[in-house]
N, C-alpha and C positions, 0 to 999 in steps of 0.2 A: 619456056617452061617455068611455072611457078615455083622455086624450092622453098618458098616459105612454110610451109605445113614440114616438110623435112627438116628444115633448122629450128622448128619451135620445138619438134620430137626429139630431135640432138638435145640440144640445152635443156629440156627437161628429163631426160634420161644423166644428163653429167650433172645437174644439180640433186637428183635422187641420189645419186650416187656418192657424191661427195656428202650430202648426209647420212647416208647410212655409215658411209665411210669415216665421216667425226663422232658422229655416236658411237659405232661400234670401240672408236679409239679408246672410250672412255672407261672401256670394260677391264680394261688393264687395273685401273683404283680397285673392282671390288676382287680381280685374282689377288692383286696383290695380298690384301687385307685380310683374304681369306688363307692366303699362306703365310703369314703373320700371326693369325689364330685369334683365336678371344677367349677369354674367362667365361665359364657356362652360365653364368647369370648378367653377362653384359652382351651388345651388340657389336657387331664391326664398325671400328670407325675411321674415316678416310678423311683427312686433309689434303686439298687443293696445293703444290706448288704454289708461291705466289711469281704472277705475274700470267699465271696459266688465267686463260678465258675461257672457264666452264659454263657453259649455261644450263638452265636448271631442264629444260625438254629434252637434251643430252645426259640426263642422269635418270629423270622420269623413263627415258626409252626403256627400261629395264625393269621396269614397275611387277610386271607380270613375273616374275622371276623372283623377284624381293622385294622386301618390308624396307621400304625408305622411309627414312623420316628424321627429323631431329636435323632440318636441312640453314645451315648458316651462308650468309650472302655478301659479297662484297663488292666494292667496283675497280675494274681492272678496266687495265690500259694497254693494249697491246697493238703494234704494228700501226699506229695511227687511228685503232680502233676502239673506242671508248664502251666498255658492255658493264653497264651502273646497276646490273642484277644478276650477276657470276657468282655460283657455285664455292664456298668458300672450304666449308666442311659439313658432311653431313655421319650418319651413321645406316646402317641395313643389316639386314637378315635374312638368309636365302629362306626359301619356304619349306626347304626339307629340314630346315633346324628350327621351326618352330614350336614342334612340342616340346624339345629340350628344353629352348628358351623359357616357355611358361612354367616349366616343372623348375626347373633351376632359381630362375627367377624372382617367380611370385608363389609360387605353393612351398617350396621346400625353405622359402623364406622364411616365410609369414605363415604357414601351415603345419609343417611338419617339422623335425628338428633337421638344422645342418647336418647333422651327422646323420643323416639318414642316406640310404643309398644312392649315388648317383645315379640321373637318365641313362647314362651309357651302359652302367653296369645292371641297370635294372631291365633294360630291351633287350640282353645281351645273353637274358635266363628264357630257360623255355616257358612256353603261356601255357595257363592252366582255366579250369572252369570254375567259375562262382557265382552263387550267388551275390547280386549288388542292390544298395535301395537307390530308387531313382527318385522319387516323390514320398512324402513322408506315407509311410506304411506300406508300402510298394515294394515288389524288387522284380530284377529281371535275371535271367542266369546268361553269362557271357562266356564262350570256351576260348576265349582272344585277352584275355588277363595276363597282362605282365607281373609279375609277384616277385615280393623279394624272399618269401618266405618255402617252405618243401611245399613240394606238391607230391601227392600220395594216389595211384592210378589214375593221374593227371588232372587230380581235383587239389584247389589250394588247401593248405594246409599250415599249423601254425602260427604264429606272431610275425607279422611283416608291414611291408607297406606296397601297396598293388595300385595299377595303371592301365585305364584303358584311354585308348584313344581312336577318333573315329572324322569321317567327313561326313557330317550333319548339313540339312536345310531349316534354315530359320527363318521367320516373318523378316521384310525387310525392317522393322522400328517405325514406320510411318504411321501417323494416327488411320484408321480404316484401311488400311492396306491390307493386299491378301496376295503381294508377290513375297514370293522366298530368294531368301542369298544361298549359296554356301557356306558352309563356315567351318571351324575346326572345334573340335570339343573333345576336352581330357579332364577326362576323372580321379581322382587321387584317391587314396582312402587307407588306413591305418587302422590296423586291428588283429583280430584272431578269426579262424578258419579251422571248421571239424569237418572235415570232409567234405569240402564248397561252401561250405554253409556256414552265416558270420555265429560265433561265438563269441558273445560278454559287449564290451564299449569298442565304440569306434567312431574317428573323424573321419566327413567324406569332403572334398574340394572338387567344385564341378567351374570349370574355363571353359566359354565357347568366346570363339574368336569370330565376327561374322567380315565375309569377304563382299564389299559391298562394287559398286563401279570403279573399273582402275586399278582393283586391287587394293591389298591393306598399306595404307598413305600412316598410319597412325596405331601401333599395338593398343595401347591405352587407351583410347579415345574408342576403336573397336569392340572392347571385353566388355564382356557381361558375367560377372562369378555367381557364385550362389556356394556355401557352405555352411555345416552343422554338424549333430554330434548323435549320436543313439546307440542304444544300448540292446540287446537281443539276448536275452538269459532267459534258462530253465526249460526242461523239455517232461512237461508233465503232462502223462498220457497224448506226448506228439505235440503238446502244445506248448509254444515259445511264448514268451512276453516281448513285445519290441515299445520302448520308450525313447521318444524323437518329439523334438521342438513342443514340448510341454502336453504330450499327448499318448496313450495307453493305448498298444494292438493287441491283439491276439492273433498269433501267426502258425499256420499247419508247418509245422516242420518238416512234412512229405512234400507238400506244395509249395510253402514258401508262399502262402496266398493269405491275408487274412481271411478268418474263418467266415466274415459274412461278408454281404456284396451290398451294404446300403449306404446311402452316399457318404454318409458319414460313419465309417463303420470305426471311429476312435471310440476310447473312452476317457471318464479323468481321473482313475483308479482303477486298478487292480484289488480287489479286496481276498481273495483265496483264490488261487489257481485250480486247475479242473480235477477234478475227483470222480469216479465214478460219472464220470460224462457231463460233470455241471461244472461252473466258474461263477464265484462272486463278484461283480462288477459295478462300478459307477457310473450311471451314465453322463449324459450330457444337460443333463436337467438336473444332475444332483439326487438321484436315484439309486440306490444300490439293489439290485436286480442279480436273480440265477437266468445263469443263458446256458442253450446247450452248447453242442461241437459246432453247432452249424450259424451260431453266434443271435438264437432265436430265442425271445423270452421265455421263460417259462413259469416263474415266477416272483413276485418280490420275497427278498430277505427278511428271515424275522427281525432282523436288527429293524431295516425299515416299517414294515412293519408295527412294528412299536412306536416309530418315530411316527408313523400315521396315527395310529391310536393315542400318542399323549397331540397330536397335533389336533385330531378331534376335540379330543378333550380341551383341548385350550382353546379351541374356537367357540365352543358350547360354555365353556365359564365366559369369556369377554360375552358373548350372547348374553347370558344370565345377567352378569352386570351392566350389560347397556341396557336390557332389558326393566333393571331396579333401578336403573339411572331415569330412564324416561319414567317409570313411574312417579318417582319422586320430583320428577320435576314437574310432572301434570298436574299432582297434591300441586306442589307448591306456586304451581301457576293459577290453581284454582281460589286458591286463597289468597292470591292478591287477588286476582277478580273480585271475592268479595269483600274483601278490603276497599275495592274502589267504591265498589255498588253502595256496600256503607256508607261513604263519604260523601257520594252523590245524593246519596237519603238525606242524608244530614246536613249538607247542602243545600237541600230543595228546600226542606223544613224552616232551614234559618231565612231562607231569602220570604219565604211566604210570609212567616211571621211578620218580619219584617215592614212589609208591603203591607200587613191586615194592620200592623201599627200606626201606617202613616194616616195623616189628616189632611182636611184640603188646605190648599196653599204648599205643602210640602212637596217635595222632587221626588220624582220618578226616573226612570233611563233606560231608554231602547235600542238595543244593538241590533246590525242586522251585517252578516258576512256578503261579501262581493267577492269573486275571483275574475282573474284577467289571466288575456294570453297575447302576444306581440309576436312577430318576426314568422317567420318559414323555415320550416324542415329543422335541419339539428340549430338554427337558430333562434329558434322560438323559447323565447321565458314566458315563467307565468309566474304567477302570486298570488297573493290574500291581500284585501281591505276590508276595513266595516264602515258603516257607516253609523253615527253617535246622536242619537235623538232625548233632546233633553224636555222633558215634560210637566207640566204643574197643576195638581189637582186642583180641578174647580169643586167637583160633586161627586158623593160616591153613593152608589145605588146598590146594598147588597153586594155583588158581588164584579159589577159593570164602575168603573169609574170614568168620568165628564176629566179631560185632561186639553190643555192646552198648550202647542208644540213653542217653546220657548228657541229652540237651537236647533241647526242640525248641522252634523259637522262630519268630516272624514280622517281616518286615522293615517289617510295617505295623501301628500302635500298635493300631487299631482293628479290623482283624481278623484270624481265626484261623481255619485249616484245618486239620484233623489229615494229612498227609503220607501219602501212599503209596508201599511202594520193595518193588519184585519182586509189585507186585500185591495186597500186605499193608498194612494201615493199623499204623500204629506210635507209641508213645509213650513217654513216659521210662522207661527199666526195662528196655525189652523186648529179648530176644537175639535177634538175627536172621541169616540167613548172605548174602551177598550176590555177586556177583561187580564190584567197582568197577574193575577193570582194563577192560571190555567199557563200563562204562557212566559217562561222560563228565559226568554230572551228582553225580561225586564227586571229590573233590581232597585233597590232604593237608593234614591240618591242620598249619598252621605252628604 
């Protein structure tokens, strides 16, 4: 008979056992700790005997149960057995004193004043209804309100400090993720209350804790807070004003709803409260606008109004004078133009003169422009040359004169065009007749 499948089932049932059995030992550290106590704004915290061989999957076993973390390590030597990653001290928090922990902690730290009520004594009052803001202009009504303050046919009431707390799902944090955790989420909030409903300033404190795989290994590293400040005053014909994070509602005091439903139903002013069914308001362009109850234009302010009409007006004066601007500057564009035309006159006149002056044997002079282009695409240059024809009358007929080409030269080291003049290419030597009185690209040699 084979009992091998028998003896692997034995030995693996007494090695299960014997871990369950060291683990479970190790539950003794968090009773004790816990019947030791802690300060409401610190954690339990447990030191290893030395010499004890904890290791750290014997504390983890417990994970689901408590907030471990803040876990210190050291190497023990026991029995011949060397364990170089034991358990030295850590700290935890069972999960049903987690929202103490946060309220104690970190809100009534850093949020509200020490001397504000404690968790114990604040769960300890009957819950009442209110209204809460959850998102800026928003609220919801909650009849699960811890309050430190009266409640009045079980709607909050008074000056307090109130608490909700709750088990939320939240996106895992993953970039494109669309799995949810668990998680814990408490809201703090300090203020006044007429009947559920916030009246004047108030701070709110929003903690969620998200419970990711394994449970929370890390309070800290887990949080996500968010807090702010708003204020909720005046009930003119039913309508409240609520100002939060640099921005103007207007809130039904029946609903509790801001009065219109467009994506952006703030404002950035207040200017008059509702009267006879209108409100003066700024809007989000800088607009001061009447709107009705139902937060829908109706018309602009005469204040703006006015501010439209001197804004006309100032548009139409800059018109006016840009308008005198360009005129004056077309006068004065026109008359340089004839300013040049003049000098061109007077220009032409000198050089002719000039030229009817000269005698044969005397110098004449022939420009003629060249342009050039080199290279490809954005590397391509171009330029200007002339080319320099020096002339010497032989005969002059009326108004044709007999010249012969003395030079020709170019104004650019590097290149050279042979010159054209009446259609003819020319070069040194050659006689040619030309008429340079008619054509302005000849001058007299000085």
């Amino acid at each position: 008979m084979n009992n091998k499948p028998f003896i692997l089932c034995v030995l693996f049932h007494v090695l299960f056992v014997f871990g369950m059995t060291e683990a479970n030992g190790q539950s003794s550290y968090f009773k004790n700790a816990i019947k030791n106590g802690r300060s409401p704004d610190a954690l339990y915290k447990v030191s290893i005997p030395n010499g004890k061989a904890v290791r750290e999957e014997n504390i983890r076993f417990f994970g689901p149960e408590y907030v471990i973390q803040n876990m210190n390590f050291h190497r023990v030597a026991s029995f011949g057995d060397i364990c170089e990653k034991c358990v030295q001290s850590f700290e935890f928090l069972p999960n049903e004193e987690i929202y103490e922990y946060l309220y104690e902690a970190k809100i009534k730290k850093s949020f509200i004043e020490n001397t504000a009520i404690s968790y114990k004594n604040l769960i300890a009052k009957p819950m009442g209804k209110g209204y809460i803001q959850f998102t800026e202009g928003s609220f919801f009504t909650d009849e699960t309100v811890y309050w430190g303050g009266d409640l009045v046919n079980g709607k909050l009431n008074g000056t307090g400090v109130g608490m909700i707390t709750r088990i939320e799902s939240f996106l895992a944090g993953k970039p494109n993720s669309t799995t949810k955790v668990p998680g814990y989420t408490i809201i703090v909030f300090r203020g006044t209350f007429l009947n559920g409903i916030p009246d004047g300033n108030f701070k709110h404190y929003t903690l969620r804790l998200k419970i990711t795989d394994g449970g929370i290994k890390n309070i800290n590293s887990n949080l996500v807070e968010s807090k702010g400040q708003y204020s909720l005053t005046g009930n003119n014909e039913g309508i409240a004003t609520l100002y939060s994070e640099g921005k103007y509602y207007l809130i039904d005091r029946g609903t509790m709803r801001t009065i219109n439903n467009s994506k952006d139903n703030s404002f950035k002013s207040v200017t008059e409260v509702f009267k006879n069914g209108k409100a003066i308001v700024v809007n989000n362009i800088n607009e001061e606008i009447i709107i009705n109850k139902s937060g829908v234009f109706v018309d602009y302010s005469p204040k703006q109004k006015q501010d439209f009409e001197l804004a006309r007006l100032e548009k139409e004066r800059k018109e006016r004078e840009e308008a005198e601007r360009q005129r004056l500057l077309e006068i004065e564009n026109q008359m340089i133009a004839e300013q040049q035309r003049q000098a061109r006159i007077r220009a032409e006149a000198v050089r002719v003169e000039k030229i009817r002056g000269a005698e044969v044997g005397e110098k004449l002079l022939y420009s003629e422009t060249w342009e050039y282009r080199e290279g490809i695409w954005i590397f391509q240059t171009s330029g200007q040359y002339r080319m320099m024809v020096t002339c010497y009358i032989e005969n002059i007929v009326k108004d044709r004169y007999q010249l012969r080409v003395g030079d020709v030269s170019s104004t650019n080291n590097s290149r050279y065009s042979t010159p054209t003049i009446n259609g003819t290419k020319v070069s040194k030597g050659d006689i040619i007749w030309a008429r340079p009185l008619e054509d302005n690209s000849w001058v007299y040699g000085e």
